[in-house]
N, C-alpha and C positions, 0 to 999 in steps of 0.2 A: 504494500500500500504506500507507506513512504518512496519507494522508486517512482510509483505514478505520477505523485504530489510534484516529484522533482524533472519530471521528464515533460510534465503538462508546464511549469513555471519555463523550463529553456524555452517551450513550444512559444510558448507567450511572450517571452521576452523576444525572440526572433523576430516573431510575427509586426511586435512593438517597433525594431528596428529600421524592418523594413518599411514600415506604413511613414514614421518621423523620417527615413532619409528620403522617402518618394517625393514629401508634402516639402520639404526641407528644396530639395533639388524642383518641385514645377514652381514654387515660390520663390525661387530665386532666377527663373530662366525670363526675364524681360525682356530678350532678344528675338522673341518669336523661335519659332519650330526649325528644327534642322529638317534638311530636304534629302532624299536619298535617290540614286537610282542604280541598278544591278545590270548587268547581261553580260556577254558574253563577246569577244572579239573577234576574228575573222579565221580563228585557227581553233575558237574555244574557249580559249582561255576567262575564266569567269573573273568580272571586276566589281568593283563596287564603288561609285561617286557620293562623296556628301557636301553639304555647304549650307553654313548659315552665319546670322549676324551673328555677334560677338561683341562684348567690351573691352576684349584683352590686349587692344593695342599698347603702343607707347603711349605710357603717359594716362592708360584707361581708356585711348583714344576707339571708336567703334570701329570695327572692320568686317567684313566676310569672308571667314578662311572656305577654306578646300582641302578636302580629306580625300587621297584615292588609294586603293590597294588593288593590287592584279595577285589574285588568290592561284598565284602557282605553285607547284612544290618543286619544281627542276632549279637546282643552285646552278648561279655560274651567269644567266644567260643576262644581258647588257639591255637593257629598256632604255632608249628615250623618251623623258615624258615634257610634257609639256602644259601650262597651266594660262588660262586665258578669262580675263573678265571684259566681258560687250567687245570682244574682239582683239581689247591689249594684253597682249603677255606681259607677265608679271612671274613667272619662272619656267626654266625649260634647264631639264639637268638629267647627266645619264643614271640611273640605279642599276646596280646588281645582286639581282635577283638571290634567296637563299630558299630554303627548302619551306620555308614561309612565307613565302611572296617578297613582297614589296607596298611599302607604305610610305607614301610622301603626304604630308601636310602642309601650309602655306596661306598667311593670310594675303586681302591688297585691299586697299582703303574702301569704307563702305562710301558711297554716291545717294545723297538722302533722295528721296521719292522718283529712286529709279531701281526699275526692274535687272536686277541684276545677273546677266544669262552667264554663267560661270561655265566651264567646258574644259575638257581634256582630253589630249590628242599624245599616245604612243605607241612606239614602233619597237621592235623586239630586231635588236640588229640579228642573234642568231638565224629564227625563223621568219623574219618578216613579217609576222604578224603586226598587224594594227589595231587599237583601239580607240573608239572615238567615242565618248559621251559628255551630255550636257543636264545642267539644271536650272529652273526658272525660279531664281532667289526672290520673292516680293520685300519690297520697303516695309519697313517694320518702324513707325513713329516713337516709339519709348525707346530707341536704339537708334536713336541718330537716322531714322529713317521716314 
């Protein structure tokens, strides 16, 4: 009976935890919603794009980063990627790739009440493969927007 008492209390406290970091984390997101999009590249290769406002610039300054990862597991192989908002690059750099892909992140200044079309374009020197995906960032007014 005592084991119950105490294994129903972890239950409860966890359950506690998680409910206070949720309320804690959508309470503190003023930046509006992260955007995502997933598929696949011209040989397969599965990707995943995200992008949203942010306050983490310099200085607190607002920005919209860009998260991408190419979910491959072959090490070795040399991607260029390349990172574009409403058509200006704002970084292009080669990765190599490990048995966990790749993951580049990157922010570039938010633009208040403009739709922000953020995009990523890379090319796998080994296989040639290309990936091309885009996201439609909306202005977000509590975030510089």
């Amino acid at each position: 009976m005592r084991y119950q008492h105490i294994a129903a209390g972890v239950a409860a406290a966890s359950l506690l935890t998680l409910v206070v970091t949720g309320n804690a984390e959508a309470k503190g997101r003023r930046c509006g919603p992260t955007y995502e999009a997933d598929d696949v590249g011209t040989l397969g290769t599965s990707w995943t794009l995200k992008s949203k406002h942010d306050d983490d610039g310099p200085g607190g300054s607002f920005v919209v980063g860009e998260e991408f990862e190419i979910h491959t597991n072959v090490a070795g192989q040399v991607w260029t990627i390349t990172f574009a908002d409403n058509g200006r690059v704002f970084f292009t750099g080669d990765d190599v790739s490990t048995t966990t892909g790749i993951r580049e992140q990157h922010p570039t200044a938010n633009q208040p009440g403009t739709v922000q079309h953020m995009t990523v374009h890379a090319v796998n020197h080994t296989t040639g493969e290309t990936i091309d995906g885009d996201l439609a960032v909306q202005p977000v007014p509590a975030c510089g927007g």
